[in-house]
N, C-alpha and C positions, 0 to 999 in steps of 0.2 A: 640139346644133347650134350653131355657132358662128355668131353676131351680124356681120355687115358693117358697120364704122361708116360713117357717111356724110364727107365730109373735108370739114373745117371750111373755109370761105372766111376769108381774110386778111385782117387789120386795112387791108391796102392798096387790096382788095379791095372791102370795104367803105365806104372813101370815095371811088370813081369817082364816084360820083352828083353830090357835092357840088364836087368839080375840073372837072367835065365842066359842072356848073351856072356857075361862075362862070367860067370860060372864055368859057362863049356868053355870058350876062351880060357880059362886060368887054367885047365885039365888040359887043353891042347898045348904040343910040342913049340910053338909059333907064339910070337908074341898076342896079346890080343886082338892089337889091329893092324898087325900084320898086312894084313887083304886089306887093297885098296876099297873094294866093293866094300866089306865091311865094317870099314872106316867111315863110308859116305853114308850108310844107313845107318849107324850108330850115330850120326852127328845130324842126320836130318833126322829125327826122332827125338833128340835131346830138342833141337829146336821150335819143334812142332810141339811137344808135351806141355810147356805150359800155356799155349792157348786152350789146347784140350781140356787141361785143368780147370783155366779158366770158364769155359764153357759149360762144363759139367757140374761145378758148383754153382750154374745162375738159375738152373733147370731145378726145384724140386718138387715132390708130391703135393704139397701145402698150396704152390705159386706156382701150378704149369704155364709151360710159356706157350701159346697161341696164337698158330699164324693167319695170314691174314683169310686164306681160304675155312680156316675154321667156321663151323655153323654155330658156334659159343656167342658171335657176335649178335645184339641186341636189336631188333627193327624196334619204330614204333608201332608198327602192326600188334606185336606184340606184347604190347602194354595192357593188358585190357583186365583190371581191379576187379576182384569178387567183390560183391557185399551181399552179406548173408542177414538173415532174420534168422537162422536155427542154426546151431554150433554142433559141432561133438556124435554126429548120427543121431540129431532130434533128441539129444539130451540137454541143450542149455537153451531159454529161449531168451530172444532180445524182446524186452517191451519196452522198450524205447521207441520214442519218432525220432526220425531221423529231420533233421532242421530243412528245411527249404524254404524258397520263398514264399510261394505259394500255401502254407500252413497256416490253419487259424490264428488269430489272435481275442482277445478280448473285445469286443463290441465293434470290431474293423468287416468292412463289408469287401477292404480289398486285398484283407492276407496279411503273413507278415514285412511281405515286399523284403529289398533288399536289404540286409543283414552283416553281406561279410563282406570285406575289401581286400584288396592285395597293394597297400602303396609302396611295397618294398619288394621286387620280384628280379631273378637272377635275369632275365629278360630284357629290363632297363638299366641294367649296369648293377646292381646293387650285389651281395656276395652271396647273399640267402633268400630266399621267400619267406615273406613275415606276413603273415594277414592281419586282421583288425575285425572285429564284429562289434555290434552293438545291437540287443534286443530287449522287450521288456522281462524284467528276471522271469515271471509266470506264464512263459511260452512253453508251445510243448511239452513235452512230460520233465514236469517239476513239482519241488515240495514248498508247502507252505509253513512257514514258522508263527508261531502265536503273535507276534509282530503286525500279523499282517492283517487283523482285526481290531484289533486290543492296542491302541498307542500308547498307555502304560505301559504296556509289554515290551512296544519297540524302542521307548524310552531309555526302558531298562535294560535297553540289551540281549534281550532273547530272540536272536535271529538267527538264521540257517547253522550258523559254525556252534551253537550250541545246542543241535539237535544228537537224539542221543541215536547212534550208530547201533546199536543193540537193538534194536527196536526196526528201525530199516533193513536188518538181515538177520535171516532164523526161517522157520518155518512158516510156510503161510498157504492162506487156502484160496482159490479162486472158487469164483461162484455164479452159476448163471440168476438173472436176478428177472420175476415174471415182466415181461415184454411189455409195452405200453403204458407203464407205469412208474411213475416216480417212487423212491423207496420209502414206505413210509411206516408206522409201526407195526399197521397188519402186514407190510411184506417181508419189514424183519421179523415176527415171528412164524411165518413163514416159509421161513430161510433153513429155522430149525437150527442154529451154529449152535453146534456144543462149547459148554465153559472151560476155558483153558486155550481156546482159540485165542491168539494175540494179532496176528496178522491176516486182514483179511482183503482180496481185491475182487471188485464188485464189476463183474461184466453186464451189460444191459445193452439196449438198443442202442445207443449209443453204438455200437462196435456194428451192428445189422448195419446201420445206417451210414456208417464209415463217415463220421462230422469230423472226424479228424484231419479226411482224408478234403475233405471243401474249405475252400480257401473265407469261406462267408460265414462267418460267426453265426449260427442259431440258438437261437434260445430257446426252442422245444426241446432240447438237450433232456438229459435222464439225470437227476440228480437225489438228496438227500431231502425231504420236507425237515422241517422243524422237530415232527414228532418222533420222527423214523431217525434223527441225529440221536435225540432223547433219551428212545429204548436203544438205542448200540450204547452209551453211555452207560444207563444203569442198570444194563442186564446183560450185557457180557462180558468177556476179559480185554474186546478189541481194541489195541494201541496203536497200529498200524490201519489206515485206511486208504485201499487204490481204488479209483477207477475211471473211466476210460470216456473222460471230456477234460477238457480245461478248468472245469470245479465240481467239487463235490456236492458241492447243495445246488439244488434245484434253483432255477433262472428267480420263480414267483418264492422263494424262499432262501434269497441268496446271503446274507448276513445272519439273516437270525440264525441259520443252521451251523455255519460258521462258527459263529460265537459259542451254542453248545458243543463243536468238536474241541474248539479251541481255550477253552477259561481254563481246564485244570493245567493245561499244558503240559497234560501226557498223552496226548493224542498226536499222529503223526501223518498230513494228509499228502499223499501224492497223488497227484492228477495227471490226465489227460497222455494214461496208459494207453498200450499199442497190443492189445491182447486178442484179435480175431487170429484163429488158426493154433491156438494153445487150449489145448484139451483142459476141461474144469477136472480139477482135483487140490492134490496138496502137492506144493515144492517146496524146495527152499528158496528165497527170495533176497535179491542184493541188491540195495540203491545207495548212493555215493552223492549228495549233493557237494557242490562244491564250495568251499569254503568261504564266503563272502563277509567276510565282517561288515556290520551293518544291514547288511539284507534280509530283507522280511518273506524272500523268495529264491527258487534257484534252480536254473534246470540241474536234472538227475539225469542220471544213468542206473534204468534198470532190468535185472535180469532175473530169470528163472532156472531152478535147474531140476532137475527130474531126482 
Protein backbone atom coordinates (compact mmCIF):
# COMPACT_ATOMS: atom_id res chain seq x y z
CA UNK A 1 0.00 0.00 0.00
CA UNK A 2 1.34 3.14 -0.89
CA UNK A 3 2.04 5.96 1.98
CA UNK A 4 0.30 9.63 1.16
CA UNK A 5 2.80 12.00 2.31
CA UNK A 6 1.52 14.67 4.05
CA UNK A 7 2.93 18.27 2.05
CA UNK A 8 5.27 19.96 3.86
CA UNK A 9 4.31 23.76 4.79
CA UNK A 10 6.82 26.49 3.47
CA UNK A 11 9.53 28.18 4.93
CA UNK A 12 7.22 31.30 4.15
CA UNK A 13 4.70 29.63 5.60
CA UNK A 14 6.00 29.19 8.47
CA UNK A 15 6.98 32.76 9.45
CA UNK A 16 3.24 34.26 9.04
CA UNK A 17 2.97 34.14 12.90
CA UNK A 18 6.03 36.22 13.45
CA UNK A 19 5.10 39.14 10.23
CA UNK A 20 1.54 39.18 11.32
CA UNK A 21 3.07 39.70 15.24
CA UNK A 22 4.98 42.63 14.49
CA UNK A 23 2.71 44.14 12.19
CA UNK A 24 0.05 44.55 14.87
CA UNK A 25 2.92 45.24 17.34
CA UNK A 26 4.26 48.34 15.02
CA UNK A 27 0.30 49.68 15.08
CA UNK A 28 0.12 49.34 18.75
CA UNK A 29 0.81 52.28 21.27
CA UNK A 30 3.57 49.96 23.26
CA UNK A 31 6.71 48.94 22.07
CA UNK A 32 6.70 45.60 20.32
CA UNK A 33 7.74 43.58 23.00
CA UNK A 34 6.81 45.38 25.54
CA UNK A 35 4.79 42.21 27.25
CA UNK A 36 7.00 40.09 28.78
CA UNK A 37 4.59 37.02 27.68
CA UNK A 38 5.13 38.26 24.31
CA UNK A 39 8.57 38.53 24.21
CA UNK A 40 8.92 34.76 25.39
CA UNK A 41 6.77 33.57 22.55
CA UNK A 42 8.34 35.59 20.05
CA UNK A 43 11.76 34.22 21.08
CA UNK A 44 10.65 30.63 21.52
CA UNK A 45 9.27 30.59 17.98
CA UNK A 46 12.34 32.20 16.45
CA UNK A 47 14.06 29.25 18.08
CA UNK A 48 12.01 26.57 17.22
CA UNK A 49 11.55 27.68 13.39
CA UNK A 50 14.58 26.52 12.03
CA UNK A 51 14.24 23.08 13.11
CA UNK A 52 10.83 23.20 11.67
CA UNK A 53 12.41 24.47 8.52
CA UNK A 54 14.73 21.92 8.69
CA UNK A 55 12.30 19.16 8.95
CA UNK A 56 10.07 20.29 6.40
CA UNK A 57 12.44 20.50 3.71
CA UNK A 58 13.64 16.50 4.30
CA UNK A 59 9.93 15.35 3.70
CA UNK A 60 8.84 15.56 0.03
CA UNK A 61 6.36 14.05 -2.56
CA UNK A 62 9.24 12.39 -4.67
CA UNK A 63 10.98 10.76 -1.19
CA UNK A 64 8.27 10.36 1.50
CA UNK A 65 9.60 9.52 4.61
CA UNK A 66 8.33 6.07 6.31
CA UNK A 67 7.95 5.12 9.54
CA UNK A 68 8.60 2.21 10.97
CA UNK A 69 4.97 1.00 11.43
CA UNK A 70 4.52 1.68 7.90
CA UNK A 71 3.19 -1.37 5.68
CA UNK A 72 5.55 0.04 2.67
CA UNK A 73 8.09 -2.27 4.40
CA UNK A 74 9.07 -5.30 2.04
CA UNK A 75 8.72 -9.22 3.57
CA UNK A 76 10.14 -11.84 1.64
CA UNK A 77 6.73 -13.37 1.69
CA UNK A 78 6.39 -11.03 -0.75
CA UNK A 79 8.68 -11.69 -3.47
CA UNK A 80 7.02 -13.94 -5.46
CA UNK A 81 8.17 -13.17 -9.63
CA UNK A 82 5.46 -13.51 -12.55
CA UNK A 83 6.73 -15.38 -15.41
CA UNK A 84 4.46 -15.27 -18.07
CA UNK A 85 4.26 -17.25 -21.59
CA UNK A 86 1.57 -14.46 -23.02
CA UNK A 87 1.97 -10.67 -22.76
CA UNK A 88 -0.24 -7.70 -23.42
CA UNK A 89 -3.98 -9.47 -22.90
CA UNK A 90 -2.94 -12.55 -25.33
CA UNK A 91 -1.48 -10.19 -27.62
CA UNK A 92 2.40 -11.07 -27.71
CA UNK A 93 3.35 -14.65 -27.40
CA UNK A 94 6.75 -16.02 -25.97
CA UNK A 95 8.02 -18.96 -28.04
CA UNK A 96 10.86 -19.38 -26.28
CA UNK A 97 11.84 -22.30 -23.75
CA UNK A 98 12.84 -21.15 -21.04
CA UNK A 99 16.50 -22.83 -20.17
CA UNK A 100 16.53 -25.50 -17.32
CA UNK A 101 18.23 -28.30 -16.43
CA UNK A 102 16.28 -30.73 -17.11
CA UNK A 103 15.77 -29.75 -21.16
CA UNK A 104 16.69 -31.65 -24.01
CA UNK A 105 19.88 -31.61 -25.49
CA UNK A 106 21.33 -33.32 -28.65
CA UNK A 107 21.70 -37.07 -28.42
CA UNK A 108 21.88 -36.68 -24.22
CA UNK A 109 19.67 -39.39 -22.44
CA UNK A 110 20.19 -36.99 -19.28
CA UNK A 111 19.13 -33.34 -20.19
CA UNK A 112 21.04 -30.50 -20.19
CA UNK A 113 22.02 -30.78 -16.54
CA UNK A 114 23.66 -27.99 -14.89
CA UNK A 115 24.22 -24.96 -16.82
CA UNK A 116 24.48 -21.95 -14.69
CA UNK A 117 26.66 -21.02 -11.68
CA UNK A 118 26.78 -18.23 -9.27
CA UNK A 119 30.73 -17.83 -8.09
CA UNK A 120 30.22 -14.34 -7.34
CA UNK A 121 27.08 -13.69 -5.05
CA UNK A 122 26.38 -10.64 -2.46
CA UNK A 123 25.89 -13.68 -0.03
CA UNK A 124 29.80 -14.62 0.16
CA UNK A 125 30.95 -11.31 0.59
CA UNK A 126 31.20 -10.24 -2.95
CA UNK A 127 29.30 -6.53 -4.06
CA UNK A 128 27.16 -8.12 -6.85
CA UNK A 129 25.71 -11.33 -8.14
CA UNK A 130 27.53 -12.40 -11.31
CA UNK A 131 26.49 -15.77 -12.71
CA UNK A 132 28.37 -17.75 -15.40
CA UNK A 133 26.60 -20.35 -17.82
CA UNK A 134 28.03 -22.65 -20.23
CA UNK A 135 25.75 -24.65 -22.73
CA UNK A 136 25.98 -26.08 -26.16
CA UNK A 137 25.18 -22.98 -28.51
CA UNK A 138 22.02 -25.33 -30.16
CA UNK A 139 20.20 -25.81 -27.09
CA UNK A 140 16.78 -24.79 -26.72
CA UNK A 141 15.34 -22.53 -29.02
CA UNK A 142 18.08 -21.35 -31.26
CA UNK A 143 19.23 -20.40 -34.94
CA UNK A 144 21.51 -22.10 -37.10
CA UNK A 145 23.82 -20.33 -39.41
CA UNK A 146 25.10 -21.91 -42.65
CA UNK A 147 28.31 -22.59 -40.72
CA UNK A 148 26.90 -25.12 -39.22
CA UNK A 149 26.86 -27.69 -42.07
CA UNK A 150 29.01 -26.16 -44.62
CA UNK A 151 32.77 -25.66 -43.10
CA UNK A 152 33.58 -23.58 -46.11
CA UNK A 153 30.89 -21.56 -44.81
CA UNK A 154 32.23 -21.51 -41.16
CA UNK A 155 35.76 -20.91 -42.64
CA UNK A 156 34.53 -18.01 -44.14
CA UNK A 157 32.85 -16.53 -41.46
CA UNK A 158 29.20 -16.86 -41.95
CA UNK A 159 28.06 -17.32 -38.47
CA UNK A 160 25.24 -16.20 -36.32
CA UNK A 161 26.32 -12.24 -36.13
CA UNK A 162 25.91 -12.23 -39.90
CA UNK A 163 22.54 -13.47 -40.12
CA UNK A 164 20.23 -11.08 -41.72
CA UNK A 165 17.71 -9.44 -38.97
CA UNK A 166 15.10 -8.67 -41.71
CA UNK A 167 14.35 -11.96 -42.24
CA UNK A 168 14.01 -13.06 -38.47
CA UNK A 169 11.16 -10.29 -37.91
CA UNK A 170 8.33 -9.42 -40.39
CA UNK A 171 5.44 -11.20 -40.95
CA UNK A 172 4.98 -14.86 -40.48
CA UNK A 173 2.69 -17.65 -40.61
CA UNK A 174 2.24 -20.54 -38.31
CA UNK A 175 0.95 -23.72 -39.39
CA UNK A 176 -0.40 -26.90 -38.13
CA UNK A 177 1.61 -29.57 -40.21
CA UNK A 178 -0.65 -33.45 -40.70
CA UNK A 179 0.25 -35.37 -37.55
CA UNK A 180 2.39 -38.57 -37.68
CA UNK A 181 4.28 -37.51 -40.43
CA UNK A 182 7.50 -36.22 -41.19
CA UNK A 183 7.20 -33.05 -43.72
CA UNK A 184 7.84 -34.23 -46.90
CA UNK A 185 7.00 -32.93 -50.40
CA UNK A 186 3.40 -34.24 -50.53
CA UNK A 187 2.92 -32.56 -47.14
CA UNK A 188 4.31 -29.48 -48.37
CA UNK A 189 2.12 -29.19 -51.06
CA UNK A 190 -0.37 -29.81 -48.90
CA UNK A 191 0.28 -27.21 -46.80
CA UNK A 192 -1.11 -24.96 -49.83
CA UNK A 193 1.49 -21.76 -48.62
CA UNK A 194 0.78 -19.16 -50.98
CA UNK A 195 3.79 -17.21 -52.77
CA UNK A 196 4.95 -14.28 -51.06
CA UNK A 197 4.99 -16.17 -47.76
CA UNK A 198 8.78 -15.51 -46.39
CA UNK A 199 8.34 -16.66 -42.84
CA UNK A 200 6.98 -19.70 -41.96
CA UNK A 201 6.75 -21.87 -38.44
CA UNK A 202 5.89 -25.38 -38.65
CA UNK A 203 3.86 -26.80 -35.76
CA UNK A 204 3.62 -30.81 -35.66
CA UNK A 205 3.61 -33.40 -33.24
CA UNK A 206 6.27 -32.60 -31.94
CA UNK A 207 4.42 -29.86 -29.66
CA UNK A 208 1.30 -32.99 -28.99
CA UNK A 209 4.12 -34.72 -27.65
CA UNK A 210 5.79 -31.92 -25.58
CA UNK A 211 9.67 -33.52 -26.52
CA UNK A 212 10.60 -30.28 -25.58
CA UNK A 213 9.18 -30.70 -22.58
CA UNK A 214 11.46 -34.53 -21.71
CA UNK A 215 14.65 -34.30 -20.56
CA UNK A 216 15.60 -37.59 -23.24
CA UNK A 217 16.41 -36.70 -26.48
CA UNK A 218 14.22 -38.65 -29.20
CA UNK A 219 14.65 -39.18 -32.34
CA UNK A 220 11.03 -40.01 -33.46
CA UNK A 221 10.97 -36.25 -33.43
CA UNK A 222 8.94 -34.59 -36.71
CA UNK A 223 11.34 -33.06 -38.86
CA UNK A 224 12.12 -32.08 -42.74
CA UNK A 225 12.89 -35.33 -45.29
CA UNK A 226 15.19 -34.32 -47.99
CA UNK A 227 12.56 -33.94 -50.39
CA UNK A 228 10.10 -31.79 -48.36
CA UNK A 229 13.53 -29.37 -47.62
CA UNK A 230 13.62 -29.42 -51.78
CA UNK A 231 10.00 -28.40 -52.56
CA UNK A 232 10.16 -25.21 -49.73
CA UNK A 233 13.26 -24.28 -51.55
CA UNK A 234 12.00 -24.21 -55.15
CA UNK A 235 8.56 -23.50 -54.91
CA UNK A 236 8.07 -20.93 -52.43
CA UNK A 237 9.33 -17.64 -51.16
CA UNK A 238 10.13 -19.25 -47.65
CA UNK A 239 13.36 -17.63 -45.97
CA UNK A 240 12.64 -18.00 -42.53
CA UNK A 241 11.98 -21.62 -41.22
CA UNK A 242 10.63 -22.53 -37.37
CA UNK A 243 9.69 -25.25 -35.80
CA UNK A 244 9.21 -26.96 -32.73
CA UNK A 245 12.32 -29.72 -31.93
CA UNK A 246 15.76 -29.14 -31.62
CA UNK A 247 16.25 -29.63 -35.73
CA UNK A 248 14.53 -29.13 -38.47
CA UNK A 249 15.33 -32.18 -40.68
CA UNK A 250 14.22 -35.29 -39.77
CA UNK A 251 16.51 -37.68 -37.29
CA UNK A 252 16.64 -40.52 -40.79
CA UNK A 253 17.42 -37.36 -42.90
CA UNK A 254 19.41 -35.18 -40.57
CA UNK A 255 22.34 -33.64 -42.96
CA UNK A 256 21.07 -34.05 -46.12
CA UNK A 257 18.13 -31.81 -45.29
CA UNK A 258 20.29 -29.37 -43.72
CA UNK A 259 22.42 -29.02 -46.47
CA UNK A 260 19.48 -28.10 -48.88
CA UNK A 261 18.02 -25.33 -46.35
CA UNK A 262 21.44 -24.25 -45.92
CA UNK A 263 23.88 -23.93 -49.44
CA UNK A 264 22.22 -20.83 -50.72
CA UNK A 265 22.39 -19.21 -47.36
CA UNK A 266 19.24 -17.38 -47.53
CA UNK A 267 17.56 -19.73 -45.57
CA UNK A 268 17.19 -19.02 -41.85
CA UNK A 269 16.54 -22.09 -39.53
CA UNK A 270 15.29 -21.77 -35.86
CA UNK A 271 14.54 -24.59 -33.99
CA UNK A 272 13.18 -26.16 -31.08
CA UNK A 273 10.21 -23.44 -30.85
CA UNK A 274 7.83 -23.33 -27.70
CA UNK A 275 4.48 -23.00 -29.73
CA UNK A 276 1.60 -25.26 -27.96
CA UNK A 277 -1.31 -22.82 -26.92
CA UNK A 278 -0.76 -20.21 -29.90
CA UNK A 279 -3.42 -20.22 -32.10
CA UNK A 280 -2.32 -21.18 -36.17
CA UNK A 281 -2.62 -17.99 -38.09
CA UNK A 282 -0.38 -15.06 -39.34
CA UNK A 283 1.69 -12.69 -36.79
CA UNK A 284 4.44 -10.79 -36.71
CA UNK A 285 7.47 -12.69 -35.55
CA UNK A 286 10.74 -11.39 -33.70
CA UNK A 287 13.96 -13.37 -32.98
CA UNK A 288 17.18 -11.80 -31.85
CA UNK A 289 20.04 -14.28 -31.80
CA UNK A 290 22.81 -13.23 -30.04
CA UNK A 291 25.71 -11.93 -31.41
CA UNK A 292 28.45 -14.59 -31.15
CA UNK A 293 31.45 -14.05 -33.46
CA UNK A 294 32.43 -17.30 -34.57
CA UNK A 295 29.43 -19.34 -33.86
CA UNK A 296 27.75 -21.44 -36.13
CA UNK A 297 24.79 -21.51 -33.60
CA UNK A 298 22.94 -19.39 -30.85
CA UNK A 299 20.14 -19.47 -28.52
CA UNK A 300 17.25 -16.88 -29.72
CA UNK A 301 14.68 -15.14 -28.24
CA UNK A 302 11.44 -15.41 -29.75
CA UNK A 303 8.35 -13.94 -30.09
CA UNK A 304 4.94 -13.43 -31.68
CA UNK A 305 2.62 -10.71 -31.67
CA UNK A 306 -0.92 -10.64 -32.82
Amino acid sequence: MRVQPKHPKSPQSMLLPVYYFLIFSSNSRKPPLHSPSMAFIVLLFLVLSPFSLFTAGATTAAYPSVTETSSCSLRNDDLIPIRREVYDNGRIFDISHRYVNDMPTWTSTEGLGQFLWLPASIKNGSLANNSEMKLPAHTGTHVDAPGHVFDHYFDAGFDVDTLDLEVLNGPALLVDVPREKNITADVMKSLDIPKGVRRVLFRTLNTDRRLMFKKEFDTSYVGFMKDGAKWLVENTDIKLVGIDYLSVAAYADLIPSHLVFLESREIILVEGLKLDDVPAGIYSVHCLPLRLLGSEGSPIRCILIK
